[in-house]
N, C-alpha and C positions, 0 to 999 in steps of 0.2 A: 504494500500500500504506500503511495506514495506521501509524503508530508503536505499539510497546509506550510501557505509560505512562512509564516512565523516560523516555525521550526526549520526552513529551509534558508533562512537568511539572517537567521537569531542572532548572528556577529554585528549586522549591519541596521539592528531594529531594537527598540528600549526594551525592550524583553530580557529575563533572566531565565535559567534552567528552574526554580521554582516557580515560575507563573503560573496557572492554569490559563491554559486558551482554549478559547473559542472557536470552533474553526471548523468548514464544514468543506474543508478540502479544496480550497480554492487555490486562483495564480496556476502557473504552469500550461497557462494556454495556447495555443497554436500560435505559428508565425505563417502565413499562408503565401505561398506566392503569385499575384494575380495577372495571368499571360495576357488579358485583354486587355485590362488596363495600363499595366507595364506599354504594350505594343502602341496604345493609343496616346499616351505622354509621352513615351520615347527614353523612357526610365526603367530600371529592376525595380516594380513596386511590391512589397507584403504586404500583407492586411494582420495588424496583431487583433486576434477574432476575443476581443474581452466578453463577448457573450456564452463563453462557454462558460464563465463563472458559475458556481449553484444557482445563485437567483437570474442569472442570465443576464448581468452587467457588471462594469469594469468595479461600480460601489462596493464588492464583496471582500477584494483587497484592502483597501480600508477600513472595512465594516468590521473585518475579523483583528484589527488591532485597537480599534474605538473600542469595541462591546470586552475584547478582553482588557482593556484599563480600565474601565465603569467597574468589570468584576471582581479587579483587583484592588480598586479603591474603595468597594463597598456600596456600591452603588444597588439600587434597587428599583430601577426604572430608569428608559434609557428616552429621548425626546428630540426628532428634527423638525425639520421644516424640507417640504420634498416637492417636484415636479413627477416624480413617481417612481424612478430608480432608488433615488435613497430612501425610502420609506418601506419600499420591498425589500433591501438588504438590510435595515436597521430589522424590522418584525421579524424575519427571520433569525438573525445572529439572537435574536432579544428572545425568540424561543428556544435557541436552541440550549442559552447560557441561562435559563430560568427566570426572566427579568420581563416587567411590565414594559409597554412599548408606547408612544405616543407621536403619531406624526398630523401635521400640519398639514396641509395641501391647499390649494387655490381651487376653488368649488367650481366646478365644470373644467380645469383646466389638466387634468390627467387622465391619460391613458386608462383605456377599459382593464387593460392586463396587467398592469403597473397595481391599480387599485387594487382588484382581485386577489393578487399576490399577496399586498398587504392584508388583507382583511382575513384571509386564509392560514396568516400566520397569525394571526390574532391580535393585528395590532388597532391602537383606539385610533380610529382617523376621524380628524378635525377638519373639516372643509369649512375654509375661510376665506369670508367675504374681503380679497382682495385680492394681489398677486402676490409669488414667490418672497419676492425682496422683501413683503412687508410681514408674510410667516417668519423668515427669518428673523427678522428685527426682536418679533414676538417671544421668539421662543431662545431666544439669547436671553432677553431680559427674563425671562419665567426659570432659566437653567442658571440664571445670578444670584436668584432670591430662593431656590429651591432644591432640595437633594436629587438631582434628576442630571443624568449624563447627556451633555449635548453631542449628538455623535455628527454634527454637518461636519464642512468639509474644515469649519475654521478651529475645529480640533485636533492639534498637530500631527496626533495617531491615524488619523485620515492620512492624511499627505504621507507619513514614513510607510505605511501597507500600500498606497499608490504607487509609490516609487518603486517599488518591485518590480515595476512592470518594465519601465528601465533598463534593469538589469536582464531579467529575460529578454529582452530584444538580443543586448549586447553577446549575450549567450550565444543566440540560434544567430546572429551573422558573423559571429567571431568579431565580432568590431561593433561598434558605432554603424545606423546608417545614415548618409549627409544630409539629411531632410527629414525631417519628421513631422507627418500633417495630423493636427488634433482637434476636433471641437472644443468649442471656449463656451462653458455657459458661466457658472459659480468662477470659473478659473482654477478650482483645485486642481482640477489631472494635469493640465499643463504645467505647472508652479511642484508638482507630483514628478514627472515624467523631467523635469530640469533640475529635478533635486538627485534624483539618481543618477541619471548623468554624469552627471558633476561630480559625483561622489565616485563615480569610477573612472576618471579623469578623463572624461571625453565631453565632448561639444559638439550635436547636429546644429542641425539651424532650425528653430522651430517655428512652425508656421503653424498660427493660430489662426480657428476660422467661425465666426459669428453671421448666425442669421441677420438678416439687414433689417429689420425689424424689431430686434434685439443686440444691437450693436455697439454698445456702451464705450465699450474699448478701443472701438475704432472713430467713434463720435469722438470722444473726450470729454461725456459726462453722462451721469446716468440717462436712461429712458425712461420714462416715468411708468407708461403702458406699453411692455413690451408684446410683441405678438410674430407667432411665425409659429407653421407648421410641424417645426422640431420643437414637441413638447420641451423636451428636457434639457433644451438651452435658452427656453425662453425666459427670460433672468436679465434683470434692466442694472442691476447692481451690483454686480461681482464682487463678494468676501474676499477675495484672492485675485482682484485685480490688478494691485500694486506688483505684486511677484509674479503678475502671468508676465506685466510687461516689463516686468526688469530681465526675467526669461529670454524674452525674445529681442531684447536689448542686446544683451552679453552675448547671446548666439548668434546676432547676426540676421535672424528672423523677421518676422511681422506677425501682426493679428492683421486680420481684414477680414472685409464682408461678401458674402455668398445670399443672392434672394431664395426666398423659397423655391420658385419655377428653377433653380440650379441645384437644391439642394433636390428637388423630387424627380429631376432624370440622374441625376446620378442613383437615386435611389431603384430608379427601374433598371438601371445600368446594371449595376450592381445585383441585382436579381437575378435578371436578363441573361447578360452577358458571363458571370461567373459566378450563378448559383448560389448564389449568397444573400439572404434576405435581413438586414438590419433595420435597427431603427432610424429614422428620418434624420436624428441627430448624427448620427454618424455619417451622415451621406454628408453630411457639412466637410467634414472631412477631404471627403472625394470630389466633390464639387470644386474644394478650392484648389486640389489639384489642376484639376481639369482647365479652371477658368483663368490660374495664376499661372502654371506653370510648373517647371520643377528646379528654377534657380541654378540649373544647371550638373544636379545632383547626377550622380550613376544610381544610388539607392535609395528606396523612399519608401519609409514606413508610414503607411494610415493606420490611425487607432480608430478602431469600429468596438466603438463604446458600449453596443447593448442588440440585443434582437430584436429582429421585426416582429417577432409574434407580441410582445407587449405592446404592441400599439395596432391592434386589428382595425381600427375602426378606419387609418390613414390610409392602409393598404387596401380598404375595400373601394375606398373615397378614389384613391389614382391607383388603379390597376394597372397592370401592363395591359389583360385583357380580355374579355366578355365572355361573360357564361352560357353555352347553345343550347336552347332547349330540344328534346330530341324524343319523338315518338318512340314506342316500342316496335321498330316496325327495321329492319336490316337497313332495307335503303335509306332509310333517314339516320340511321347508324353511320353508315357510309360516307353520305353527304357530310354531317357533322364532324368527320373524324377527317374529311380528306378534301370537302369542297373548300 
């Protein structure tokens, strides 16, 4: 059996050999290499596939080192603020480690399967009458005044279980790759993903890519109503803004903006073209590939943050393509399968 990452990188994460953790066998995800897309930027690009995590996004890296410092400090109920990835991997960790769980969410604004998740792990969901930015505000100040572990991302145990992911890259290409495209919502994985790096003495150039819609980082001040198709970065206030762009400062990189209509053919792209069904967020990802560039990189790693099956409702909304209806009858068999 293989280790969750804690025990697989325990040198390089505030962890001791007496801790108990939490850990439901995460990290250790594929590095994919994508020949259509490679062929069509003119790049060697992988896809690091973070949806193979338990909950089925990249949140479980850090989920599994937040919930086990809550259990080591005595914590007995753990409380984020979530677009729906973090709230599905808090309820879970938060089940797994025997701890009450409480997530935030913006009411109408998460994924059918994101929700589900949570509720199924038991956690209490709070649908709040505003957006992301201002769950978080809420639930900082409720985790100041009260015994309850904030597990977002602006708890540094987040960031040290992200950055694994880092080093697994540097792993499967024996090196660094010269480019690395990431979605930017909160800013934690980026600010993640340059901490590790760094910490193994390398330097890609990171390109950060925000919905235009939700573009804070590339504006130069919040959005007040952020909106775009990528649930999970739709987030006008980045916790981890400062360090996403001090990131892509020091590397050489950018954040910039990708519209919806780019982020959702990349997403059929993506499908389409090499079998791979993500979530909408992630296509930000590939989209900024596609529409920027690759700076002249040989190798280029996309982080494909989460699966398409958590967000069914996106996928039914832009198909790639149409459902035939078909009598019980051969020829109309026929016609449907071959006209």
């Amino acid at each position: 059996m293989r280790p969750g990452l804690i025990e697989r990188y325990r040198d390089h994460l505030p962890f001791g050999p007496q801790d108990t953790l939490v850990t439901l066998l995460e990290g250790g995800t594929p590095l994919l290499r994508a020949p259509m897309l490679s062929e069509r930027v003119g790049a060697e690009v992988c896809l690091k596939l973070e949806g193979a995590n338990p909950t089925g996004s990249f949140k479980d890296r850090g989920m599994t080192c937040a919930v086990s410092a809550a259990v080591r400090e005595g914590a007995e109920a753990v409380i984020c603020a979530s677009t729906g990835n973090t709230a599905a991997s808090a309820a879970a960790y938060a089940a797994r480690a025997g701890l009450r769980c409480a997530v935030l969410v913006p009411d109408g604004k998460i994924a059918m399967g994101k929700l589900a998740q949570t509720l199924m792990h038991g956690g209490r969901v709070i649908a709040l009458q505003g957006n992301f930015d201002k769950a978080l505000q809420m639930v900082r100040e409720l985790a100041d005044t009260h015994p309850i572990a904030l597990v977002n991302s602006v708890n540094e145990f987040r960031i040290e279980g992200q950055k694994t992911a880092a080093f697994e890259v540097i792993e499967d290409l024996d090196g660094a790759p010269d480019v690395l495209c990431i979605p930017v919502g909160n800013a934690g994985n980026i600010t993640a993903y340059w901490r590790g790096f760094t910490e193994m003495g390398t330097a890609p150039r990171m390109f950060g890519f925000q919905a235009e819609g939700a573009a804070p980082l590339v504006l130069g001040h919040p959005v007040e109503h952020p909106e775009t198709v990528a649930s999970a970065i739709r987030i006008g206030k980045p916790a981890r803004g400062d360090q996403a762009l001090q990131a892509v400062r020091e590397s050489g990189g950018a954040i910039r903006a990708v519209s919806d209509a780019e982020i959702l053919d990349a997403y059929r792209f993506m499908a389409v073209k090499e079998g791979m069904f993500f979530e909408p967020a992630s296509a930000a990802a590939v989209a900024g590939l596609l529409k920027y560039g690759h700076d002249g990189a040989k190798r280029v790693v996309c982080v494909m943050t989460g699966r398409g099956i958590k967000d069914q409702q996106t996928a039914m909304e832009h198909h790639a393509g149409s459902i035939i209806p078909c009598e019980p009858d051969m020829d109309a068999l026929v016609e449907a399968v071959l006209g």
